[in-house]
N, CA, C and O of each residue as an XYZ file, in Angstrom:
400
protein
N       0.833     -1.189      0.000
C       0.000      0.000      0.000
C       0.884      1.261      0.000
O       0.799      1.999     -0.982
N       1.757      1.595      1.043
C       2.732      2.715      1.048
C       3.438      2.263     -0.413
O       3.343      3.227     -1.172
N       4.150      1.072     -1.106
C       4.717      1.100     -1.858
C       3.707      1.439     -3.304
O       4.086      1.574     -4.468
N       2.699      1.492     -2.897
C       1.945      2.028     -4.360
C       1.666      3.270     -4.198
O       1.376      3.900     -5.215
N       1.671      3.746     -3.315
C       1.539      5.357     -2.951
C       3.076      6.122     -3.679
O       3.162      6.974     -4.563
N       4.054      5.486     -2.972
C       5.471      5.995     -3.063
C       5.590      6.077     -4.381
O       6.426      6.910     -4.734
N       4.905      5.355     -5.463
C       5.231      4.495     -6.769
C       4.729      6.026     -7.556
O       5.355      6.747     -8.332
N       3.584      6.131     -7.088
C       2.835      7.411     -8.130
C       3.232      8.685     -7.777
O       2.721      9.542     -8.497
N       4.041      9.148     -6.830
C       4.921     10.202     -6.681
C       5.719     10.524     -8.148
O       6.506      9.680     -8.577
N       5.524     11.543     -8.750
C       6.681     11.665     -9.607
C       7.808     11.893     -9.230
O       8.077     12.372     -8.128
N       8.638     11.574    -10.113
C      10.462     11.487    -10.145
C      11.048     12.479     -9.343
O      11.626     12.324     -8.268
N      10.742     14.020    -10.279
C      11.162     15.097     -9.418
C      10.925     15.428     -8.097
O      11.701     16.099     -7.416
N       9.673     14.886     -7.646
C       9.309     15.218     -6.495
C      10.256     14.113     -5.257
O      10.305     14.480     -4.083
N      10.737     13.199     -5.562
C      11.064     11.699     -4.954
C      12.923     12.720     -4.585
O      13.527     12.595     -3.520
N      13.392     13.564     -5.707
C      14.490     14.210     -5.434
C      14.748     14.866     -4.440
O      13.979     15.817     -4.300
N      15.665     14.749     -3.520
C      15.716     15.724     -2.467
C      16.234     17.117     -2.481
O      16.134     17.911     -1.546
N      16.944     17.396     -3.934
C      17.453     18.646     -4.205
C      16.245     19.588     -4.675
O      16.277     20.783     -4.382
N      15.132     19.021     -5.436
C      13.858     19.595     -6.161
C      13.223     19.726     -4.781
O      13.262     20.908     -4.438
N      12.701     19.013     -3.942
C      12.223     19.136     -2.489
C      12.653     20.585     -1.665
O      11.994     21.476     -1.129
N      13.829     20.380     -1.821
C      14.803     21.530     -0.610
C      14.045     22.958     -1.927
O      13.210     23.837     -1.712
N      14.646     22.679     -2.936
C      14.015     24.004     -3.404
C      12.773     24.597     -3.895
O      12.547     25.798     -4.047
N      11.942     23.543     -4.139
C       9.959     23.770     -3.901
C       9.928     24.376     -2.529
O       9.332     25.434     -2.322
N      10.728     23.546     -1.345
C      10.342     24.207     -0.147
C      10.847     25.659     -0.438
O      10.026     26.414     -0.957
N      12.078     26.135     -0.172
C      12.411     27.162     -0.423
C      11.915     28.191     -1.071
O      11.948     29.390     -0.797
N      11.309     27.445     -2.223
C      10.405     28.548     -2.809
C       9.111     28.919     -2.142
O       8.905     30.105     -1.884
N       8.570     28.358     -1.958
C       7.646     28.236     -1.175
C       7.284     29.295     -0.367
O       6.414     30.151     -0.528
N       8.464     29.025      0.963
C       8.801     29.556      1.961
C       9.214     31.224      1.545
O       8.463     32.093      1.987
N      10.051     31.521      0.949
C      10.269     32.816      0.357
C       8.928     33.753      0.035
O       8.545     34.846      0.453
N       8.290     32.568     -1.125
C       6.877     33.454     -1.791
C       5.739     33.563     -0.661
O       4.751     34.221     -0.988
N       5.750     33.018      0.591
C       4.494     32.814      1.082
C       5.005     33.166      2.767
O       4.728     34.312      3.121
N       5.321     32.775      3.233
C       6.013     32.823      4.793
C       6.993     33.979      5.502
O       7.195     34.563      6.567
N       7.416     33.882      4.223
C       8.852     34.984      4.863
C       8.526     36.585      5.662
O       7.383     36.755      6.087
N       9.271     37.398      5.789
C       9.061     38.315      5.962
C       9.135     39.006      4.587
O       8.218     38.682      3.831
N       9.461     39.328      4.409
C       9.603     40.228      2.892
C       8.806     39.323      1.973
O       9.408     39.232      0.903
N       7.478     38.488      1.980
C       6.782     37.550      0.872
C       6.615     38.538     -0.818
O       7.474     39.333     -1.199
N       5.874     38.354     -1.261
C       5.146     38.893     -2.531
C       4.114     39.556     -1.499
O       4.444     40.726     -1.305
N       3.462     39.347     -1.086
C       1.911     40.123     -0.622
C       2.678     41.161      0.236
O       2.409     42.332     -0.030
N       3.586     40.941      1.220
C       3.874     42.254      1.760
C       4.782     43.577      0.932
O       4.851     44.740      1.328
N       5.433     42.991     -0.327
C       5.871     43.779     -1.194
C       5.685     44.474     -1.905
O       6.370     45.395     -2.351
N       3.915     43.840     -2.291
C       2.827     44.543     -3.313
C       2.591     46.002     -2.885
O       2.746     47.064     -3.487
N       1.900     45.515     -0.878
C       1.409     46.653     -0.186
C       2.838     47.837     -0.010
O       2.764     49.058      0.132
N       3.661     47.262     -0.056
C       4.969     48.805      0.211
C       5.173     49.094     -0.929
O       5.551     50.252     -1.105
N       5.012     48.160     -2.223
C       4.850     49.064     -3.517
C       3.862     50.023     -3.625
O       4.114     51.119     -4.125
N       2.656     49.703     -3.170
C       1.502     50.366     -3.224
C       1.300     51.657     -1.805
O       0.612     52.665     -1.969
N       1.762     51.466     -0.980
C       2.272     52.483      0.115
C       3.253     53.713     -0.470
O       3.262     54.922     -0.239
N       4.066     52.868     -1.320
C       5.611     53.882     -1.639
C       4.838     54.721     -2.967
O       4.860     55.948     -3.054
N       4.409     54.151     -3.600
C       3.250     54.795     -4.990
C       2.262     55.825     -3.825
O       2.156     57.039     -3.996
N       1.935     55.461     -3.250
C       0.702     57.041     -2.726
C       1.418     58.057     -1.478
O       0.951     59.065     -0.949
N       3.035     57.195     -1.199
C       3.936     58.656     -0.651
C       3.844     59.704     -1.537
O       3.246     60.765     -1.357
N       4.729     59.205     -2.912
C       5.282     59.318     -3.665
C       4.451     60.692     -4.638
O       4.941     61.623     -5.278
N       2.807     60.227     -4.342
C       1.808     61.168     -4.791
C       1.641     62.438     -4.347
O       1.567     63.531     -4.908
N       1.588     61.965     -2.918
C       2.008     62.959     -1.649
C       2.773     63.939     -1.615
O       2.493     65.050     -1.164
N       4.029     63.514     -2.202
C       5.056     64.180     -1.960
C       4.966     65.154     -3.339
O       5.462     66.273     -3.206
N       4.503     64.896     -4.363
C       4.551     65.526     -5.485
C       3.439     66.775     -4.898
O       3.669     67.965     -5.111
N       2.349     66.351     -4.217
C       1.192     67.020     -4.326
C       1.795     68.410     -3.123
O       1.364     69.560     -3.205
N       2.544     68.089     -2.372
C       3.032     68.840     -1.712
C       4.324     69.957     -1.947
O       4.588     71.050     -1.446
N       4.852     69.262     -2.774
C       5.834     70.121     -3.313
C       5.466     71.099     -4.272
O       6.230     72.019     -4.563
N       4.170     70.938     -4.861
C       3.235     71.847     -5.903
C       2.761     72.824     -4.961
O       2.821     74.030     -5.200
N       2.194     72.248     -3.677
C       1.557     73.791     -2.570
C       2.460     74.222     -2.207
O       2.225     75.308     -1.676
N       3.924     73.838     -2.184
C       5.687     74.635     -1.375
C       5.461     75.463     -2.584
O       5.420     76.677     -2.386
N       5.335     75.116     -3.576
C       6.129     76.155     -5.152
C       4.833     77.211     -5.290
O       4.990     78.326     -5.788
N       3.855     76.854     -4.916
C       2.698     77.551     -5.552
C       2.609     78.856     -4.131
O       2.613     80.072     -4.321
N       2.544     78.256     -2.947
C       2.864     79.145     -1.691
C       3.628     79.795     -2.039
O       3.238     80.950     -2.207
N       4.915     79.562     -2.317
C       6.332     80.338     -2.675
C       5.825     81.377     -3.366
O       5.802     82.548     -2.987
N       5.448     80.974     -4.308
C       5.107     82.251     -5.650
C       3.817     83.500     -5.297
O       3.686     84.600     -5.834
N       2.887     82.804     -4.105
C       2.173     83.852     -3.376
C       2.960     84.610     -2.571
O       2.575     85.736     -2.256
N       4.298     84.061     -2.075
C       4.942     84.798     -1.017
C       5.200     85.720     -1.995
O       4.526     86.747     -2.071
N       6.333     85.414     -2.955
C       7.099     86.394     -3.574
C       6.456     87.676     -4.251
O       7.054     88.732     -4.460
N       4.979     87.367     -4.593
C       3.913     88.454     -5.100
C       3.744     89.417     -3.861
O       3.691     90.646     -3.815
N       3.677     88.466     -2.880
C       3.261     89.632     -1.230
C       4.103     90.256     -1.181
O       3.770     91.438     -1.270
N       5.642     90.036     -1.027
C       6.490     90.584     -0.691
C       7.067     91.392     -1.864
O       8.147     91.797     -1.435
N       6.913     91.825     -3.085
C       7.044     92.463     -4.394
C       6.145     93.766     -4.734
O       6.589     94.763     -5.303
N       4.562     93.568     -4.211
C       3.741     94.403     -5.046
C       3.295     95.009     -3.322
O       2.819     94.211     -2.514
N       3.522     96.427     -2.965
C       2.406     96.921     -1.756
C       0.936     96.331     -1.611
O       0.379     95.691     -0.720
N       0.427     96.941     -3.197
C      -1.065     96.682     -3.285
C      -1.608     95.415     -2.608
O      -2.329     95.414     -1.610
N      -1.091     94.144     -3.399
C      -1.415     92.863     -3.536
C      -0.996     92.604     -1.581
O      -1.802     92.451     -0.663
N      -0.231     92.624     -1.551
C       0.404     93.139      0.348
C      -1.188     93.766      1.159
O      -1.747     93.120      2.045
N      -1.705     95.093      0.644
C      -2.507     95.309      1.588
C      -3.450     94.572      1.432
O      -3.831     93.941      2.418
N      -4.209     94.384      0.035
C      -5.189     93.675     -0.210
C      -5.292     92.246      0.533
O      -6.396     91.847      0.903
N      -3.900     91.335      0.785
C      -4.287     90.333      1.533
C      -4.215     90.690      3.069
O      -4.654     89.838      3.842
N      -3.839     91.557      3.456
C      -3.877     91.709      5.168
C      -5.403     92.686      5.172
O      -5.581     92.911      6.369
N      -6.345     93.229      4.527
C      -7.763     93.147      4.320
C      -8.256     92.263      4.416
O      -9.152     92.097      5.244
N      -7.840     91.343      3.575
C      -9.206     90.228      3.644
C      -8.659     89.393      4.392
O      -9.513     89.316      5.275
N      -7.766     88.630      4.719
C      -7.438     87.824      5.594
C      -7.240     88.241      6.646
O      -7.602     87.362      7.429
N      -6.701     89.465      7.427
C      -6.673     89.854      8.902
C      -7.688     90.808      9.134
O      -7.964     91.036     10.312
N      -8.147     91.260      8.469
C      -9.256     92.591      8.747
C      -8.888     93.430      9.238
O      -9.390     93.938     10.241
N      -7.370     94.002      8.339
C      -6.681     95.222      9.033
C      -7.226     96.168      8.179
O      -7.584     95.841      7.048
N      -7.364     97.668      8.721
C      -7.583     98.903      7.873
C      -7.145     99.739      8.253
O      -6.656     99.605      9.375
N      -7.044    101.000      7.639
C      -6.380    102.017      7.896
C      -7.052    103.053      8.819
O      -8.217    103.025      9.213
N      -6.146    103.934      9.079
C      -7.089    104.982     10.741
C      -8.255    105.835      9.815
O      -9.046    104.892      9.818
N      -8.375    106.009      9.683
C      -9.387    107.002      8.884
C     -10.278    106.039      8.200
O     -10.751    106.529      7.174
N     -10.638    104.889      8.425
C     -11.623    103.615      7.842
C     -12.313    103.596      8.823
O     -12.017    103.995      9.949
N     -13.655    102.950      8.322
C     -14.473    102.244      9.465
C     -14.501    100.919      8.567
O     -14.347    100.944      7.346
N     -14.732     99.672      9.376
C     -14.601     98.452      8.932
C     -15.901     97.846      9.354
O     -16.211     97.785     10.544
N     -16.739     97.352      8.298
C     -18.197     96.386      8.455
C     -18.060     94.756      8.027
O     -17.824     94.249      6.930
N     -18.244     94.299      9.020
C     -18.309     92.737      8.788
C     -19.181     92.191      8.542
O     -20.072     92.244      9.391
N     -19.405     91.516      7.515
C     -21.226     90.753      7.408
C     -20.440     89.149      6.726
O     -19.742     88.629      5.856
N     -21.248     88.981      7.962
C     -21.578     87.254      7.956
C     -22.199     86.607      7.553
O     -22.995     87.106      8.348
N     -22.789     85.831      7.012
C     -23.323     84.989      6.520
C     -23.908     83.568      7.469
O     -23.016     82.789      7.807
N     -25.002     83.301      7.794
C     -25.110     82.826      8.927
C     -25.760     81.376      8.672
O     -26.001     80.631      9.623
């Protein structure tokens, strides 16, 4: 009975060098630390840094280029400390309407 079992094993498999390295493979693709499935997700982690980092370096350059307008033109200077701080000048009166 075991010897008819043993019998229908194929060849390669009966090898102990093909054995050691099915296991090995195996073990690498499925078990390991570094497998395929955990490599996919840090490919796919490192792809939406990577997005990140682009998307951020566009608001550094695009900020930048608002700075350099603030700091270049008076006008464009008072106009944003108006609307963003609600500063005015002494001889102004200033009305706020909200929207509620």
């Amino acid at each position: 009975m075991i010897k008819r079992a043993y019998n229908k094993i194929p060849a390669y498999l009966k090898n102990r060098y093909s054995l050691v390295i099915l296991f090995f493979l195996v073990w690498m693709l499925f078990f390991d630390q570094n497998d395929i499935i955990t490599q996919i997700k840090l490919k796919q982690r490192l792809n939406k840094i990577e997005k990140q980092k682009e998307y951020y370096n566009d608001e550094i350059s695009r900020t930048q280029s608002e700075l350099d307008n603030l700091l270049n033109d008076e006008d464009k200077l008072e106009k944003f400390a108006r609307e963003k701080y609600l500063m005015k000048r002494n001889n102004e009166d200033l009305f706020i309407i909200s929207e509620e």
